[in-house]
N, C-alpha and C positions, 0 to 999 in steps of 0.2 A: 182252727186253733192257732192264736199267734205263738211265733218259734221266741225265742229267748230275745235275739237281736231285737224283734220287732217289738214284745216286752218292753225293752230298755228305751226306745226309742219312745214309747208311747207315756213313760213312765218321766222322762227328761222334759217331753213337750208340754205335758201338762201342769209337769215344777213350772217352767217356764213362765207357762201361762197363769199363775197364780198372782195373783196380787202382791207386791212386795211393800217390806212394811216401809212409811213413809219417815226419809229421813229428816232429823230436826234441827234447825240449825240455830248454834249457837245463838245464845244474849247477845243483841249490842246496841250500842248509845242509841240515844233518842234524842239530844241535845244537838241544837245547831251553833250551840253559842262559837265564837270566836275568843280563844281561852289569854290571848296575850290583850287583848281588845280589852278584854274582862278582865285580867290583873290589873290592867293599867287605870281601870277605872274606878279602881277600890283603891286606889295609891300604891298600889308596887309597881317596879321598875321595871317586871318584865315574867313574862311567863317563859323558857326557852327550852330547847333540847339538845343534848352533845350530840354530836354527826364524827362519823369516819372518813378521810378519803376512797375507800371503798364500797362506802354507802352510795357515794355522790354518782356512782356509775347507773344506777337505776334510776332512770325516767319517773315511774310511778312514784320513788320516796321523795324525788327532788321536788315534783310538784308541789308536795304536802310542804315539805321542809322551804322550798322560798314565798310560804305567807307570811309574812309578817303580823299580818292579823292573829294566826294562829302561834306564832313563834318567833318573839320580840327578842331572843339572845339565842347563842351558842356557845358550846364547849368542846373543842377539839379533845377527843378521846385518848390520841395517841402523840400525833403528829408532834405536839408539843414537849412531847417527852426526852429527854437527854439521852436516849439512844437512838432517838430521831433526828434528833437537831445537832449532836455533835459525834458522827459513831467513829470519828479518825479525831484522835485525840490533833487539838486545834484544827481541825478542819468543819469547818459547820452548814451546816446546809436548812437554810427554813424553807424550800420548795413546798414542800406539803403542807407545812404551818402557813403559810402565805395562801394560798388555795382556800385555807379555810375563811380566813381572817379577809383575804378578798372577796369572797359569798356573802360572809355577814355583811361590809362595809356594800356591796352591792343591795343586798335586800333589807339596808336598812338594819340590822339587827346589832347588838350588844355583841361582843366578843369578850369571854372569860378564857384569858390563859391558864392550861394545866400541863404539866406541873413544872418547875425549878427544881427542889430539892424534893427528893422520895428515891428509899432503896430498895425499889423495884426500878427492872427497866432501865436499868446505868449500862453502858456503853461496855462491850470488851475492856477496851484499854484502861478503864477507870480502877486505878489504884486508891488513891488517896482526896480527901475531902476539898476537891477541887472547884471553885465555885464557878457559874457561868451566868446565874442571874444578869450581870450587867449589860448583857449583850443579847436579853431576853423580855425581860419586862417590858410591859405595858399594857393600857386595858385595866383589866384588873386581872388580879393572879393570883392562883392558888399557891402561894410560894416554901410554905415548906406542907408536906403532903403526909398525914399519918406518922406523927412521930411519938405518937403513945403507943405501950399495949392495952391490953384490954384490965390489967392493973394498977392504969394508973404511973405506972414507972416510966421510965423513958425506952423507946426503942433501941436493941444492940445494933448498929448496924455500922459503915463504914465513917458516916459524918457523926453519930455519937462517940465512937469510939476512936476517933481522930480531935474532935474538940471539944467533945463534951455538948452541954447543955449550949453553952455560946453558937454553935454552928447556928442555932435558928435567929437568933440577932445578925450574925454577919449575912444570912440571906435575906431579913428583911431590910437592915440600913441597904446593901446594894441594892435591893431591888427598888428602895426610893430612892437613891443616888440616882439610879437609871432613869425613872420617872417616876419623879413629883406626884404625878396625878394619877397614880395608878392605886389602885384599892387594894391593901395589902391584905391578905388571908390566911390560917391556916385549917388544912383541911383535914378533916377525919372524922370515922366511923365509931360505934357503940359509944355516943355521945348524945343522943339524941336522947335520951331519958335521965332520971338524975342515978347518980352514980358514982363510982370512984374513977372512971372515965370521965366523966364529965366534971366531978371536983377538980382533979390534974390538970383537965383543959382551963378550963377558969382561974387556979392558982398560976397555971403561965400564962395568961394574958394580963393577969394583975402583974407579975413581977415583971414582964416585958414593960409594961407601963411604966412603972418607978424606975425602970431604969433609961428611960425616953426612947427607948425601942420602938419603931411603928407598928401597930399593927388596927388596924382598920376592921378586922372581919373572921368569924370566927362561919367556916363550911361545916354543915350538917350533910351528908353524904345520903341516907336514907336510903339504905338497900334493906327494903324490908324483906318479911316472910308474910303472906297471909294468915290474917286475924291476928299479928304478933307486932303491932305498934304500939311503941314502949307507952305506960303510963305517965304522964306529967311528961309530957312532949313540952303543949303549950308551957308551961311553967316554966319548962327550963332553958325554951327561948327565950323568955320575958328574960330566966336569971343572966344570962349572957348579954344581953341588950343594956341590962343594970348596969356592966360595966364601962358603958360610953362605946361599946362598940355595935358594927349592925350584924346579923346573921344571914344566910342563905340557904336554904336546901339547895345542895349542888349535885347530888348524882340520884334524884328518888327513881327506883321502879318497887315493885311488890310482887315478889316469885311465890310458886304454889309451887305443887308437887303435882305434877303432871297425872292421866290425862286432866285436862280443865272440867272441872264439872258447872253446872248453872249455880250450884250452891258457894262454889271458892270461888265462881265469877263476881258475883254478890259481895263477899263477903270484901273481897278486892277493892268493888267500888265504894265501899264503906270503908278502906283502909284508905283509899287516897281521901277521900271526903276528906277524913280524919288530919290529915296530913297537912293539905291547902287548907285546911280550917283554920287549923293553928297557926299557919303563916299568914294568912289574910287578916287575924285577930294580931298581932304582934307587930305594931308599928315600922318596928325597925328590922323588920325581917323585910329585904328588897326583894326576894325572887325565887324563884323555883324552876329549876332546871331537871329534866326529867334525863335519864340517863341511856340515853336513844328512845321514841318514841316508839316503835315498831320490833315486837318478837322476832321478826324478819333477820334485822343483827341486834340482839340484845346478849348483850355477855354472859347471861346467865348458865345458857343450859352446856357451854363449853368449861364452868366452872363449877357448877354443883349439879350431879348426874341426876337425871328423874326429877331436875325442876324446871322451870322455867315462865312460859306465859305471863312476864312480866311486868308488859308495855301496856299504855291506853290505846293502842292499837295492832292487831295481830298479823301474823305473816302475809297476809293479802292485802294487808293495808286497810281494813276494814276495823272501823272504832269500833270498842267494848262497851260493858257496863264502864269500866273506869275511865273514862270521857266524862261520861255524867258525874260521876263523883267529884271528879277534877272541877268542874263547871258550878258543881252545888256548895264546893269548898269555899268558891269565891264568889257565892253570893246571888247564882243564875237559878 
């Protein structure tokens, strides 16, 4: 008779030896296309991705990140921000904006500065609506960053509230004072469908206009949710392009709510399809910039808990269904 221990032992070996069930691994791309190769050759200016200085540590992302085949632009995420570039009032340091801006100019790539004016991310010392554009632009520039709410009104913050609606003219004349050739923007989000957001945004580009204001470029941000890209996208690129100006998707990713399933992996690569569709069909839409490429650092799951999975490519660097999507948007 076996004793209890011997039981247990005989009971463990056999789990052991049991067949375990086989595990499945994720969807992912099946497209080889080359997506900046492939914007370019539908007429946009560039397919690209924003990058971190602490991205740039990892071997594996940097490979990906200096093809230009695959990634015609960039967007420095942080570096460029005015608590980066000036944290001791008048003492300025572009060390880590230069890093970025030196990569792109090395691998060939576009460089979009972000941001000049946004009140997030303002310095300690910053009191009052102190501008620093002049000593920042160039490229092209997101130069004042989210200055709507989501009604349409204008945002309360230190520069509304110091000069009113004017703060956004005196940042974009300086920022063409600075440079001439630099493509002037403003950016921001729940704009991307028609809207009382997106009327607001439209009625300041018109009145910027009449009053010989520059402005060049009107940033669609695109922080989607899956299966929740707004209706009349296309449409309401076209209506922004109406106004003589060009558009850009500047920051797309498409968060779920975790875990990933194959079905919101799907449904994901049907929302960027959706997305680079509308951009590829919209003349004056130049570009699409995805807002880090890789779940690996995507800002998602550090800002909205039990989301995440973002990126057209996931923590291991491994592409998604939303490659393919990306790829069939523009026409592969």
């Amino acid at each position: 008779m076996l004793t209890l221990p011997l039981l247990l032992v005989a009971f463990f070996c056999l789990a052991a030896a049991r067949p375990q069930a086989a595990t499945i691994a994720p969807p992912q791309s099946t497209s080889t296309a080359k997506l900046n190769t492939l914007a370019q050759s539908i007429g946009k200016l560039y397919f690209g991705s924003a990058t971190d200085n602490p991205d740039l540590t990892n071997t594996s992302y940097v490979a990906i990140f200096d093809d230009n085949t695959t990634f015609g632009q960039t967007t420095p995420t942080n570096s460029m921000k005015w608590d980066a570039t000036e944290p001791e009032q008048g003492v300025f340091t572009f060390e880590a904006g230069d890093v970025i801006a030196n990569l792109a100019n090395s691998n060939g790539q576009l460089l979009r500065g972000h941001n000049c004016v946004w009140h997030e991310q303002l310095p300690d010392w910053f009191t009052a609506a102190r501008l620093w554009v002049t000593t920042q632009a160039k490229y092209s520039w997101d130069v004042v960053n989210e200055p709507l709410n989501d009604n349409g009104t204008f945002g309360s913050d230190v520069f509304f509230d110091t000069l009113g609606v004017s703060y956004i003219g005196i940042a974009l004349n300086a920022a063409r004072a600075a440079d001439p050739n630099a493509k002037l923007y403003i950016n921001d989000f729940n704009i991307e469908g028609p809207g009382v957001k997106a009327t607001a945004m439209m009625d300041l580009v018109t009145s910027l206009q009449s009053q010989g204001i520059p402005i060049d470029g009107v940033g669609f941000q695109c922080h989607f949710i899956v299966g929740e890209v707004p209706e009349g996208f296309q449409q309401n690129l076209e209506a922004f392009t109406a106004l003589g100006i060009e558009v850009a998707i500047t920051e797309l990713d498409v968060r779920m709510t975790l875990p990933a399933t194959d079905e919101l992996l799907e449904q994901q690569k049907q929302d960027y399809q959706i997305v680079i569709s509308a951009c590829a069909a919209v003349p004056k839409c130049v570009g699409v910039t995805l807002w880090d490429f890789t779940d690996k650092f995507s800002w998602v799951p550090g800002t909205f808990a039990g989301q995440g999975a973002a990126c057209p490519w996931d923590e291991n660097f491994i592409r998604k269904p939303a490659f393919d999507g990306i790829a069939l948007g523009f026409g592969a």
